[in-house]
C-alpha positions in Angstrom: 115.7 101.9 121.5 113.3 100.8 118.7 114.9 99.6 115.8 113.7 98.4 112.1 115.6 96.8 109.4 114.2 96.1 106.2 115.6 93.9 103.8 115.1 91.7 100.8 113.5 94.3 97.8 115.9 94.1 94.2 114.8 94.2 91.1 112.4 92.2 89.5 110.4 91.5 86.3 106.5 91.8 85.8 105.0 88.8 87.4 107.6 87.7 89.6 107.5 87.7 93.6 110.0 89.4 95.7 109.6 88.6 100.2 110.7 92.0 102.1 111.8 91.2 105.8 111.7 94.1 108.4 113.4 92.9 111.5 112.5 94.7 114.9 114.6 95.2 117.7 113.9 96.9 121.0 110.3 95.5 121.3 108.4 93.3 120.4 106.0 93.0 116.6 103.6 90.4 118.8 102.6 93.3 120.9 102.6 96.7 118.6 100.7 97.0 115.6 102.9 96.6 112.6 102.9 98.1 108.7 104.0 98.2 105.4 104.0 101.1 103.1 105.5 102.3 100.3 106.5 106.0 98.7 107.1 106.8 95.0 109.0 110.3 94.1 106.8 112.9 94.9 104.5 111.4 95.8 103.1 110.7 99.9 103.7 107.6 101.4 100.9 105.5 101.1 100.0 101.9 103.0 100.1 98.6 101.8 99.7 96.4 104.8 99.1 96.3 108.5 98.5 93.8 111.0 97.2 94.5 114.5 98.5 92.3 117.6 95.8 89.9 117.7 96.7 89.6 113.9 93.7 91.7 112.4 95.0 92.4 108.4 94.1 95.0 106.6 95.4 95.3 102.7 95.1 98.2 100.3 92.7 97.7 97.5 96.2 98.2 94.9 97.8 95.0 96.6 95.5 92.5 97.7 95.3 88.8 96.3 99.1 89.9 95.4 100.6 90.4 98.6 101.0 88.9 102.3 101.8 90.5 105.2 102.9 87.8 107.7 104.5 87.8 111.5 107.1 85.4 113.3 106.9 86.5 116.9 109.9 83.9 117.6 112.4 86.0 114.8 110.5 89.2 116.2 110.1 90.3 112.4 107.8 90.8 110.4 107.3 89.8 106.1 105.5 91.0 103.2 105.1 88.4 100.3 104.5 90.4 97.0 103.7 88.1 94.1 101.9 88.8 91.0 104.1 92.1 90.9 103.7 95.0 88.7 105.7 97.8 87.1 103.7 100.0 89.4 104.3 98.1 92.6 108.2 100.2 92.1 108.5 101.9 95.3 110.8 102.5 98.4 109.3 100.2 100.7 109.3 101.4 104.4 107.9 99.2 108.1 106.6 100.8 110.5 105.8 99.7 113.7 103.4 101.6 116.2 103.8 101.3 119.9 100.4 100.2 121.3 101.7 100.2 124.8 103.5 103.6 125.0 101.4 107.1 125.8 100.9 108.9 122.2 101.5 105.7 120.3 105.1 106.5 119.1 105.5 105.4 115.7 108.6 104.3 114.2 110.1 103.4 110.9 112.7 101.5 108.9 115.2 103.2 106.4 113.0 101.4 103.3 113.8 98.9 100.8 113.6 99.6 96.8 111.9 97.4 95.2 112.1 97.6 90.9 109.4 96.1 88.6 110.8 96.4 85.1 111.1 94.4 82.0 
């Protein structure tokens, strides 16, 4: 059974830097394609990050030269490094992992992480 964990979003002030973790279990991040993305109230959940196996990166226009989406295929887990933040970076942060090796490509998600960028 796939599994994701996310952990590591808080609070934090304009300009600081917060690392999310999302910690897979059931497969492996080396061999799916992996992805961060993040949902305000009301609003549809929108991606940030995503990293293919061969580690192919794509970042949304909103993040990039702020944020880092990184793998260790050792921890099986995969990071987002947001510096630089802003008050509008406030968002539940969700992983997603896509199964390149399964018919359909079954897509699967954490329970999200809030992260708070507030004076």
């Amino acid at each position: 059974q796939v599994q994701l964990v996310e952990s590591g979003g808080g609070m934090v002030q304009p300009g600081g830097s917060l690392r999310l973790t999302c910690a897979a279990s059931g497969t492996s991040v080396s061999l799916n394609a992996m992805g961060w993305y993040r949902q305000v109230p009301g609003k549809e959940r929108q991606v940030v990050a995503t990293m293919s196996p061969g580690g192919t990166i794509i970042y949304a226009d909103s993040v990039k030269g702020r944020f880092t989406i990184s793998r260790d295929n050792a921890k099986n887990a995969v990071y987002l490094q947001m510096n630089s933040l802003k008050p509008e970076d406030t968002a539940v942060y969700y992983c997603q992992i896509k199964l390149l090796r399964q018919r359909d490509f079954p897509v699967y998600w954490g329970q999200g992480t809030q992260v708070t960028v507030s004076s």
